[in-house]
C-alpha positions in Angstrom: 89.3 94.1 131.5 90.5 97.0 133.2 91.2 97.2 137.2 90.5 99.7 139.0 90.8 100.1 143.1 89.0 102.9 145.0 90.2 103.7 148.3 88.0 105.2 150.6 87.1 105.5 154.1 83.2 105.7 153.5 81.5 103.1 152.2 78.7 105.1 150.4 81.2 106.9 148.3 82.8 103.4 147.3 79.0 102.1 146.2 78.6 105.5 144.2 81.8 105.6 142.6 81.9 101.9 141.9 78.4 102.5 140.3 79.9 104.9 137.8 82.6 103.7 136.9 80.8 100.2 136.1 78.3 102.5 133.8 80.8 104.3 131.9 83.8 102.1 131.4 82.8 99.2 129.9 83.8 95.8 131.8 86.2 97.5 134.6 86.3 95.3 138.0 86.1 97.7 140.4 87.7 96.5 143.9 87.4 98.7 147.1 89.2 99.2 149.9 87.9 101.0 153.6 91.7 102.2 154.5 94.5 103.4 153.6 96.1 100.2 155.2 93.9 97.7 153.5 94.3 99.8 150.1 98.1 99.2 150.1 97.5 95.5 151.1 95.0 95.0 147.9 97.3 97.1 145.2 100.0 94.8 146.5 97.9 91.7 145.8 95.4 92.9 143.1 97.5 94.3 140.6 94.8 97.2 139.5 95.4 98.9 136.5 94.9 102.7 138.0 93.7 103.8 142.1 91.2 106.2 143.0 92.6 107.4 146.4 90.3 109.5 149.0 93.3 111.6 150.8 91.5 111.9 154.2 91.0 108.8 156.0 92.0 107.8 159.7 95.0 106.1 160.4 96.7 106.1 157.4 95.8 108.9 154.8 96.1 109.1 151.2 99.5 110.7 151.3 101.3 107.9 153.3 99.6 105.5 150.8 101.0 107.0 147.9 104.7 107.2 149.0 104.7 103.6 149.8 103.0 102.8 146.7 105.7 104.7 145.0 108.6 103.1 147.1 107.3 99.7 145.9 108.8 97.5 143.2 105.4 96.1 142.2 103.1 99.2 142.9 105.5 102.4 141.3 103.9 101.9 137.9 100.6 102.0 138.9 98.9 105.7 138.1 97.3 107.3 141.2 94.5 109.6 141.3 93.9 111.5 144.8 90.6 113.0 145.3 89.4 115.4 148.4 86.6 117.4 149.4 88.8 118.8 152.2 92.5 119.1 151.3 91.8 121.6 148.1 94.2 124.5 148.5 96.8 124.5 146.4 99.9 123.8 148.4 97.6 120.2 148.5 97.9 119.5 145.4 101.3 120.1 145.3 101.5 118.3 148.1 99.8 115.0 146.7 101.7 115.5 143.0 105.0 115.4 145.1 104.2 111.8 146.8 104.1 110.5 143.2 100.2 111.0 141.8 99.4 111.6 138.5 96.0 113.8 139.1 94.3 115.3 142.1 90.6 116.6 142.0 88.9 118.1 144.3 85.0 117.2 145.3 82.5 117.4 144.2 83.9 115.6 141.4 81.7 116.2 137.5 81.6 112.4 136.7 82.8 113.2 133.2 86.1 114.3 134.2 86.5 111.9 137.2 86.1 109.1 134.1 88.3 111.0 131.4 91.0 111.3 134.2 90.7 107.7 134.8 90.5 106.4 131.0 93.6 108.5 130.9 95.4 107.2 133.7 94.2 103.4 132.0 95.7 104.3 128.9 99.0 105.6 130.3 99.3 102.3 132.5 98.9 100.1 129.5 101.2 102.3 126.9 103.9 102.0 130.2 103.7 97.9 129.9 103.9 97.8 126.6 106.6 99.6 126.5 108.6 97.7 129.3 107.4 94.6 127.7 109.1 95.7 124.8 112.0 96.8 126.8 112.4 93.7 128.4 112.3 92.1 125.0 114.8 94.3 123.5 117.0 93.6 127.0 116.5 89.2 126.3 117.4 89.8 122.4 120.0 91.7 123.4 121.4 89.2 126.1 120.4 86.3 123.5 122.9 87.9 120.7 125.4 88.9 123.5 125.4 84.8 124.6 125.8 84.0 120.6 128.1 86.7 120.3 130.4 85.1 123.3 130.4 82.0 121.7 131.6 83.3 118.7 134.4 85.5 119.9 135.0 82.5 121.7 135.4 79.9 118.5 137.2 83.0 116.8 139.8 83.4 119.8 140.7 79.5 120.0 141.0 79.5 116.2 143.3 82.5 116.5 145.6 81.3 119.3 145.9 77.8 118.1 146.5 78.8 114.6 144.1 76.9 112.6 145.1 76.8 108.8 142.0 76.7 107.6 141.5 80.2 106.5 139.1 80.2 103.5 136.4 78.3 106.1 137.7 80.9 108.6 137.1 83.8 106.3 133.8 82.3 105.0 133.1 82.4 108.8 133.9 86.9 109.5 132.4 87.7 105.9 128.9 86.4 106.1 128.3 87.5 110.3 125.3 89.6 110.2 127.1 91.9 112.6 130.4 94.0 112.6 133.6 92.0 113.5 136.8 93.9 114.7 139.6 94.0 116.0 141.9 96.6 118.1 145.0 96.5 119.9 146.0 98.2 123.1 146.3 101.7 121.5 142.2 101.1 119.9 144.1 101.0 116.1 141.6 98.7 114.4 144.0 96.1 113.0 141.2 93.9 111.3 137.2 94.5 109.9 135.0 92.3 108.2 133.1 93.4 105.2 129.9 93.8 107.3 132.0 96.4 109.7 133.2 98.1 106.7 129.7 98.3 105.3 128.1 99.8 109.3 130.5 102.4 108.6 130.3 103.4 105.6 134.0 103.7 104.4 136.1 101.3 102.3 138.4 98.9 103.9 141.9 100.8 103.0 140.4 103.5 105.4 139.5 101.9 108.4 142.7 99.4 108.9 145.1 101.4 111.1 142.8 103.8 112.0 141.7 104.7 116.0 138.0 103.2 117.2 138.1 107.2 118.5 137.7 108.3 114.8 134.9 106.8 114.3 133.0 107.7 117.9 130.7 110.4 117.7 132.4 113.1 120.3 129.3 112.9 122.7 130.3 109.2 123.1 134.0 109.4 123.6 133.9 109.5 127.7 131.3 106.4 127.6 133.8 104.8 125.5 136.6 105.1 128.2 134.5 104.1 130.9 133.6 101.1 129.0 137.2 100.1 127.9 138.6 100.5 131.6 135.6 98.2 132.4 136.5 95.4 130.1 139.9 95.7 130.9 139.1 94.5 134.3 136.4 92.0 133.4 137.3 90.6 129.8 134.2 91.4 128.3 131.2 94.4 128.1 128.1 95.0 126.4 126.8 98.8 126.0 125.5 101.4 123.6 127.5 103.6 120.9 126.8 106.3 118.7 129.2 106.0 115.5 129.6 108.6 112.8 129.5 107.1 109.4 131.2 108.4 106.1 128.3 110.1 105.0 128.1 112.4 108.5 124.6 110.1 109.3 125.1 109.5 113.2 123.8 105.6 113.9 123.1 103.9 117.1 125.2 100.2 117.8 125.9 97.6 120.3 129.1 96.9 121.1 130.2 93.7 122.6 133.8 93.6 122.9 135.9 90.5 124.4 139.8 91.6 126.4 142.5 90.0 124.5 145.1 89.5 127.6 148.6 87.8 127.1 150.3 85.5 129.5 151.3 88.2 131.6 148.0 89.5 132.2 148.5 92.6 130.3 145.6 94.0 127.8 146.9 93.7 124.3 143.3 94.5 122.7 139.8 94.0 121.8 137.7 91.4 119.6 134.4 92.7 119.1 131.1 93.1 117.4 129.0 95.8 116.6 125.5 95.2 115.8 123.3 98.4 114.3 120.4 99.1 116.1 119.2 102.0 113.8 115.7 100.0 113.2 114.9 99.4 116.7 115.4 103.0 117.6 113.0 104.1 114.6 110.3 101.6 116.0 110.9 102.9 119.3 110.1 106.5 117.8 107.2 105.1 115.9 105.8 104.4 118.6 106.2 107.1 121.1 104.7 109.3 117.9 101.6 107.1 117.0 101.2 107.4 121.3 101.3 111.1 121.1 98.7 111.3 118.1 96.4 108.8 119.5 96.2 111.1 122.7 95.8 114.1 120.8 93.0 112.8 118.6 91.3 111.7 121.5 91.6 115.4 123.1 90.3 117.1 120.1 87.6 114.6 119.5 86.3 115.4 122.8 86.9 119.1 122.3 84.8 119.2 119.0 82.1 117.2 121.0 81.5 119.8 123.2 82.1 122.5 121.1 79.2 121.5 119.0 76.6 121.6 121.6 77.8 125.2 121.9 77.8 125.8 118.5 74.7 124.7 117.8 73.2 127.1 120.2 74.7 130.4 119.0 74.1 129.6 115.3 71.0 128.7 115.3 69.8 131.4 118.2 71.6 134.2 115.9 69.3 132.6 113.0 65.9 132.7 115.1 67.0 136.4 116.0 67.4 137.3 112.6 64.2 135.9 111.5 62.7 138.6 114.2 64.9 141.7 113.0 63.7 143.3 109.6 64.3 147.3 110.3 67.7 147.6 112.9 70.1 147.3 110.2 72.9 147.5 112.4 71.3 144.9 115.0 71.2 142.4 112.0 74.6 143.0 110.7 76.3 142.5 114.4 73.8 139.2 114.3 75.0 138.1 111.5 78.6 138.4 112.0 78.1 136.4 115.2 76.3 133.6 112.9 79.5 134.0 110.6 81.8 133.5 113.3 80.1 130.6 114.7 79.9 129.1 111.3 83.4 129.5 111.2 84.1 127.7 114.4 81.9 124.8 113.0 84.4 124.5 110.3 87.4 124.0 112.7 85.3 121.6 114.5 84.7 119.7 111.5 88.7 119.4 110.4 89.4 118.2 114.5 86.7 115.6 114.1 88.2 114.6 110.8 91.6 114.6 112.2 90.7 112.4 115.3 88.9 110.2 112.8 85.5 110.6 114.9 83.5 112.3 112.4 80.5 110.8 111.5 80.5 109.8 107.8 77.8 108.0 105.4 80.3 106.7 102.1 79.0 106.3 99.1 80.2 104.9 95.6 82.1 107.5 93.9 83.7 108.8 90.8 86.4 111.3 91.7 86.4 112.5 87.8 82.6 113.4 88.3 83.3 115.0 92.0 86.2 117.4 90.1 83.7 118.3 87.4 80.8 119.6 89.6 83.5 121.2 92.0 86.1 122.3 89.5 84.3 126.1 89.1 84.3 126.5 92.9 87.9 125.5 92.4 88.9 128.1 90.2 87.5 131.0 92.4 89.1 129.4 95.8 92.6 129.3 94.1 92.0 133.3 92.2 93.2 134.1 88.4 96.8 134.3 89.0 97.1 130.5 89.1 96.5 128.2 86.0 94.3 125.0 86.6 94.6 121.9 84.7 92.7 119.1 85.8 94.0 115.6 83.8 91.6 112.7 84.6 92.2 108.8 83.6 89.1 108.0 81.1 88.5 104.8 82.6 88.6 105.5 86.3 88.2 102.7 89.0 85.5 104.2 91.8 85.8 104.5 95.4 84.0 104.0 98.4 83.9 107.7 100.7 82.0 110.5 101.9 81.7 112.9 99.1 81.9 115.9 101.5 85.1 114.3 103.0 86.8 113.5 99.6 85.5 117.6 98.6 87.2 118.4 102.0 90.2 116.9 100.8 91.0 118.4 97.5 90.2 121.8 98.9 92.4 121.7 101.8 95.2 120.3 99.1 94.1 123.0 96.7 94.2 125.8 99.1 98.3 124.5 100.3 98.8 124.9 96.5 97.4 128.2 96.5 99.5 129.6 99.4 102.8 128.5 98.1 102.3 130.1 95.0 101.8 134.0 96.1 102.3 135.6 92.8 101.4 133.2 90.5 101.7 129.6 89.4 100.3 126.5 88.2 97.6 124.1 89.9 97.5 120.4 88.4 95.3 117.9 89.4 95.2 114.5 88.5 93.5 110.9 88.9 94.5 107.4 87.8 94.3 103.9 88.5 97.3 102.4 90.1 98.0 98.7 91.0 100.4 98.7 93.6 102.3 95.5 94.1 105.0 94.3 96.4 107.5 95.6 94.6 106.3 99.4 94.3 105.6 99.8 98.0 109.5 98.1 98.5 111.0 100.2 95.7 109.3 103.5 97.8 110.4 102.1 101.2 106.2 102.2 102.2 105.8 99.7 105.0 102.1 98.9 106.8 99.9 99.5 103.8 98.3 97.1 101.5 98.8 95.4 98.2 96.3 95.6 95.6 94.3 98.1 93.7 93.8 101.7 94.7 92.6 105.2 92.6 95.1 107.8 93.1 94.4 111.3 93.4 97.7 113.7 92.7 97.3 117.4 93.2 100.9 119.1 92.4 102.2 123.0 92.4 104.6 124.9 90.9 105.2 126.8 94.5 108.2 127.1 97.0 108.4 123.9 97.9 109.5 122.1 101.4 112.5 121.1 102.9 113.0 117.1 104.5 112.5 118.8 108.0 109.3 120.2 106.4 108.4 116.8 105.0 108.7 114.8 108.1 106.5 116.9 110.5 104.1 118.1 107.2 100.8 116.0 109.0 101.2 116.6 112.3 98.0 118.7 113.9 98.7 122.4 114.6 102.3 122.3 112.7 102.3 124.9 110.2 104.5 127.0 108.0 102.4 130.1 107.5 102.8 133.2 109.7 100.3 133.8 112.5 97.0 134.4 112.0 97.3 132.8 108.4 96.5 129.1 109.2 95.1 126.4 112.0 97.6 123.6 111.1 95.3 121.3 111.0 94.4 121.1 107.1 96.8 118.4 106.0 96.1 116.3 109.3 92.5 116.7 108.8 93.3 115.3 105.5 95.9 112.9 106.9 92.8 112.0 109.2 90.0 111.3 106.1 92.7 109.1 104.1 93.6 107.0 107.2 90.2 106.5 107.9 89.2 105.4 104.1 91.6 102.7 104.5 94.1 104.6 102.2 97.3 106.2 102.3 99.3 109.4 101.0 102.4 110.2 99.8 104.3 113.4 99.2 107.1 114.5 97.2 108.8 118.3 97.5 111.8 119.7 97.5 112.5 123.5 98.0 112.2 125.6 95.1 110.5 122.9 92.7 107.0 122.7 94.0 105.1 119.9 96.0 103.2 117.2 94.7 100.8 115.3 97.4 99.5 111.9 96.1 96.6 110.1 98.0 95.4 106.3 97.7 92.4 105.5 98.0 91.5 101.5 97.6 89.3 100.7 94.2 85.6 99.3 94.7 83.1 97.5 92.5 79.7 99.6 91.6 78.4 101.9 90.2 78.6 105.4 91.2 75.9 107.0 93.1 74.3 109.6 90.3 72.7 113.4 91.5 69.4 112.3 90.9 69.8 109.4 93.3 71.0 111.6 95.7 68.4 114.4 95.8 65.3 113.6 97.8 61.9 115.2 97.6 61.8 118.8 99.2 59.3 119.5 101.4 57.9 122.7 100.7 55.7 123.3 104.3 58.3 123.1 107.6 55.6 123.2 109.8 53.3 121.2 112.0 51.4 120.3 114.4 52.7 117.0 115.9 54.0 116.2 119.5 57.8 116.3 120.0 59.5 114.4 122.9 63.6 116.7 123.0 65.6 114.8 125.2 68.9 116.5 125.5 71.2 117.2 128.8 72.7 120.1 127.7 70.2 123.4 128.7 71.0 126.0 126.2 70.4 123.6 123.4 67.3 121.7 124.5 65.9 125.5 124.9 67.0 126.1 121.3 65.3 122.7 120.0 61.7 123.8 121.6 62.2 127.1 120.5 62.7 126.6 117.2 59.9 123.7 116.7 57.6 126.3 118.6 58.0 128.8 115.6 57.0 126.2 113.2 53.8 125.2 115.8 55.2 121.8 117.3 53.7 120.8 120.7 57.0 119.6 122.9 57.7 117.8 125.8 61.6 118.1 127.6 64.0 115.7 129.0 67.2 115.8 129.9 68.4 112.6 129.8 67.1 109.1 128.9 65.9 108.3 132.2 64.3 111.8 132.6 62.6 111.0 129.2 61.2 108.1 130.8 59.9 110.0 133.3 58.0 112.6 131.5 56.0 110.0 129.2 54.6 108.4 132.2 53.3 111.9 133.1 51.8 112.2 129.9 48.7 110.3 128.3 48.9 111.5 124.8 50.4 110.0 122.1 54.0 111.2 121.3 54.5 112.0 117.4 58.2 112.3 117.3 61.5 112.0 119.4 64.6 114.2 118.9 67.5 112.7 121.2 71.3 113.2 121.3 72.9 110.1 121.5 75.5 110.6 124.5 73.9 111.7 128.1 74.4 111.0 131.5 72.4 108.3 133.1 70.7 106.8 130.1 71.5 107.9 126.2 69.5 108.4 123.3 69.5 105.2 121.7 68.2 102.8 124.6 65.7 105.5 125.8 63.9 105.2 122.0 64.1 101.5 122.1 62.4 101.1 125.2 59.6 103.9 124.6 58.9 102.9 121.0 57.0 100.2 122.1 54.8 102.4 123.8 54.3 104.6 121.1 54.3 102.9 118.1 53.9 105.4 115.7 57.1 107.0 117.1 59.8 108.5 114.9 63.3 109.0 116.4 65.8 111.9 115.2 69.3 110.9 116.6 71.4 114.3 116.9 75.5 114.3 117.6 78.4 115.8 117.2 80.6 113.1 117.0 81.0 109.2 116.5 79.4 107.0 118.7 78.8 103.6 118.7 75.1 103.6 119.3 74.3 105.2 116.3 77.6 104.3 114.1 79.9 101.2 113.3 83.4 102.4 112.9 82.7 105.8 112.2 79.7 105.1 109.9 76.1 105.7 110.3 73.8 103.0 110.8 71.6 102.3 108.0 67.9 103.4 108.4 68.2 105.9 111.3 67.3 109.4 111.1 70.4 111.8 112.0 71.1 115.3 112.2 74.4 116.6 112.5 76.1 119.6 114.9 75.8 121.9 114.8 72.6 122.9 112.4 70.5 125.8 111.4 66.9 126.1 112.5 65.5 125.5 109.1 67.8 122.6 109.1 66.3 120.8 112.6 62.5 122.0 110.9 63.3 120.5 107.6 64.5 116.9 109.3 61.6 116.8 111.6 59.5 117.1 108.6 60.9 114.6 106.7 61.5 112.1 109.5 57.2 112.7 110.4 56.8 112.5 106.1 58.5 109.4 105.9 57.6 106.2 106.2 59.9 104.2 107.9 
């Protein structure tokens, strides 16, 4: 349950802002404080999760309160987010950033981004404690090995000085350590390695013995090295951070714990140490500041694609209503038509940055890829152009999978059309399915960690093109990364596909090299069933679009509400408007006939569309409901998919499209 304290001089903004933020982020406590004195007091005492900080209040105003939140131990972590209706200039905002807050706005505040700033500012807080949690579990293993370490070095030392004969116990003892064992006298000449140091390193044993610790350093490390040596010289025993260089040039990171070896006259005649490499915690450490950064941009351009379908919506479908109008301007309707092109073109991006943030609204279905390649394979043919050779090589007896068609069609066009680009002149297109049972031993022998055993359809589509590079390889699904000149490409193609996999419970796999072509595999998991055929598919046109009926548009964004009831006026609908659930409520009361049919969008201010059509379908009880979004939401969708039974229109859509749905959705009988 997130925290969240407001700070605020006025007690009618506290009751308004504690109001919405109680609507809109699902089980927050909000606790409030009247000054700037009392706000300290209660971050001090409360631990919130993120502050909403008014910056003019008597006595104490929001810029003191930051800087001492900031000089505290227990409050620096905590995100601040100032907020003013006076101080808006900019030297004030520079002003507030400087005493340590990560956001100021200035009032009046729109509610949507007052709440992004703060779902922001809650999921920087908890990435920050998970990652000093981690840190402070990395510091106690650390400090756990150190102690085991000591005690070793400690055993090994009184073995040494006392001259134990037991050697082949004592060797038995070095050669199985999990760690690196060495040791170095006073000019850092390693004198002795154990098999596990030789193996850190790279090199064979007849080439470390006698050589200096400074060989091995990488040069960026050398002065730490001193420093550290200098250190234990004085104290007998260190614990830091190393980069070596092994054999092969690969650079890796290490603890070294080192132990003084002093003689009786108190001179330094050495080092015993251990090495430990650390190579996997840094690559988790990187996983997860990557799968941080992704999660934040998904959540960006889901938001992005939200709005931009709204928009969309209204230009493509007013550019269709204009051209139904326009018969003799030739001109006029060419210029129309290229704005409808353009928009549909936007639509398309939209699509792939929904796809990508995994917040695209899907309806899967039981599906044979074989039969999906056979209806799509001419459309194929023309997208990759005669100078490139397809061969398509299904498995006869192919398991079936569980996806949106139109995603899995998105994917082998995006992977067809990366295929197509790397082979300029001319080339060779093959695409392949099969059945694949992948077992502990495949996803070992590949080095694949975080994906599951068991049975998956794999779809392979390979070129004979220029190929990529590892540097390529490793940054290949990343949104906006691209290898084609400007103008020539979004970057988001293979993460939209990276996006559809993921979300399909599946994974992909690539293999290129420069020179020699690319070949992308993706895994999609087997289900039982039978595939959905065309006929089952198809439903009955409906030849006559228009009607008579009452239409209740509830909607909060303008342009598109106007759209909606212009559109259903050209087919002969009687409509009523509302711009939000509770203005929906509103406007029924008002009238005293009976309402037909209900077009809402699922996501407004106040109230949204799915509670307004549960509480006036008891009223009208011949009601149908049309749900339109751009996006996921869980009113209308579980995990991404659409509930079962409602009626739902997509964004953007044509107005043939919104006519054709309202007739089906009064048509039907559900």
């Amino acid at each position: 349950m997130p925290r969240i304290l407001a700070v605020d001089d006025k007690k009618d903004n506290l009751i308004a802002i504690s109001a919405l933020l109680n609507a809109l982020i699902p089980d927050c406590n909000v606790i409030t404080a009247q000054s700037g004195a009392e706000g300290l007091e209660k971050a001090k005492t409360e631990s919130p999760d993120t502050i909403l900080l008014d910056i003019k209040m008597p006595g104490m105003d929001g810029y003191e309160v930051c800087n001492r939140l900031k000089d505290e131990v227990t409050t620096k972590h905590i995100p601040v987010i100032m907020i003013s209706a006076i101080k808006t200039e900019s030297e004030d905002l520079v002003k507030g950033l400087e005493t340590g807050a990560d956001a100021y706005l200035a009032k009046p505040v729109d509610e949507y981004v007052l709440i992004a700033q703060v779902k922001t500012a809650l999921r920087i807080k908890k990435a920050e404690d998970y990652l000093r949690g981690q840190k402070d579990l990395l510091e106690s293993t650390v400090q756990k090995r150190t102690a085991e370490l000591l005690r070793t070095n400690e055993q090994l030392k009184y073995e040494i000085n006392n001259r134990i004969s037991a050697e082949k116990q004592y060797r038995m003892l070095i050669e199985t350590m999990n760690d690196g064992l060495f040791l170095m006298d006073e000019n850092f000449l390693i004198t002795f390695a154990n098999k596990r140091f030789f193996e850190i390193l790279g090199y064979p044993k007849d080439k470390i013995i006698g050589i200096s610790m400074y060989h091995f350093l990488d040069v960026s490390n050398q002065r730490i090295f001193d420093e550290q040596i200098e250190l234990h010289k004085k104290d007998g025993h260190t614990v830091y951070e190393l980069r070596f260089t092994r054999k092969d040039g690969q650079k890796i990171p290490v603890i070294v714990s080192p132990s003084a070896i002093i003689d009786a006259d108190g001179q330094f005649k050495g080092s015993l140490g251990v090495i430990t490499d650390i190579s996997r915690i840094k690559q988790l450490e990187a996983q997860l500041a990557q799968a941080q950064k992704m999660e934040a941009i998904g959540t960006l351009a889901g938001g992005i694609a939200h709005d931009f379908n709204n928009i969309l919506t209204t230009i493509i479908g007013n550019a269709d209503l204009a051209l139904m109008d326009i018969i003799k301007k030739e001109s006029l309707r060419k210029g129309i038509e290229e704005i409808k092109k353009a928009g549909e073109r936007a639509a398309s991006l939209t699509r792939q940055l929904l796809a990508f943030s995994r917040k695209q609204i899907v309806q899967p279905e039981i599906l044979d890829i074989n039969e999906l390649l056979t209806d799509i394979e001419k459309m194929l043919g023309r997208l990759i152009g005669e100078n490139v050779e397809l061969l398509t090589i299904p498995e006869p007896e192919l398991w079936q999978i569980k996806i949106d068609s139109s995603q899995m069609e998105q994917v082998i066009m995006n992977l067809a059309i990366n295929a197509r680009d790397a082979m300029p002149q001319d080339g060779k297109l093959t695409i392949e399915t099969a059945n694949a049972d992948l077992n502990e031993n495949y996803f070992r022998k590949h080095g694949i960690k975080g994906e599951k055993l068991g049975h998956y359809v794999m779809l392979a589509i390979s070129d004979t093109g220029s190929g990529m590079d590892k540097e390529t390889r490793e940054h290949i699904f990343e949104p906006f990364f691209t290898t084609k000149e400007v103008g020539k490409g979004t970057g988001l193609g293979l993460s939209t596909i990276y996006g559809i996999v993921k979300q399909n419970n599946g994974f992909i796999r690539i293999y290129s090299s420069p020179g020699r072509g690319s070949t992308f595999k993706v895994y999609l998991p087997k289900v039982k069933g039978d595939a959905t055929k065309p006929e089952e598919k198809e439903q009955t046109p409906v030849d006559d679009l228009s009607g008579s009926e009452t239409v209740l548009i509830v909607e909060d964004d303008y342009d598109l509400r106007k759209f909606v009831q212009e559109v259903l006026h050209c087919y002969g609908y009687r409509t009523l408007n509302a711009e939000n659930g509770e203005d929906a409520m509103r406007v029924c009361k008002e009238h005293d006939d009976q309402i037909d049919l209900m077009i809402t969008d699922v996501v407004m201010p106040k109230m949204g569309g799915r509670e307004a059509a549960e509480r006036l379908q008891p009223l009208y009880s011949q009601m149908k409901v049309i749900y339109m979004s751009g996006y996921t939401d869980n009113a209308i969708v579980r995990h991404g998919v659409l509930v079962p039974g409602l009626n739902f229109i997509q964004k953007p859509f044509t107005p043939e499209a919104l006519a054709r749905k309202v007739r089906e959705a009064l048509e039907s009988e559900n």
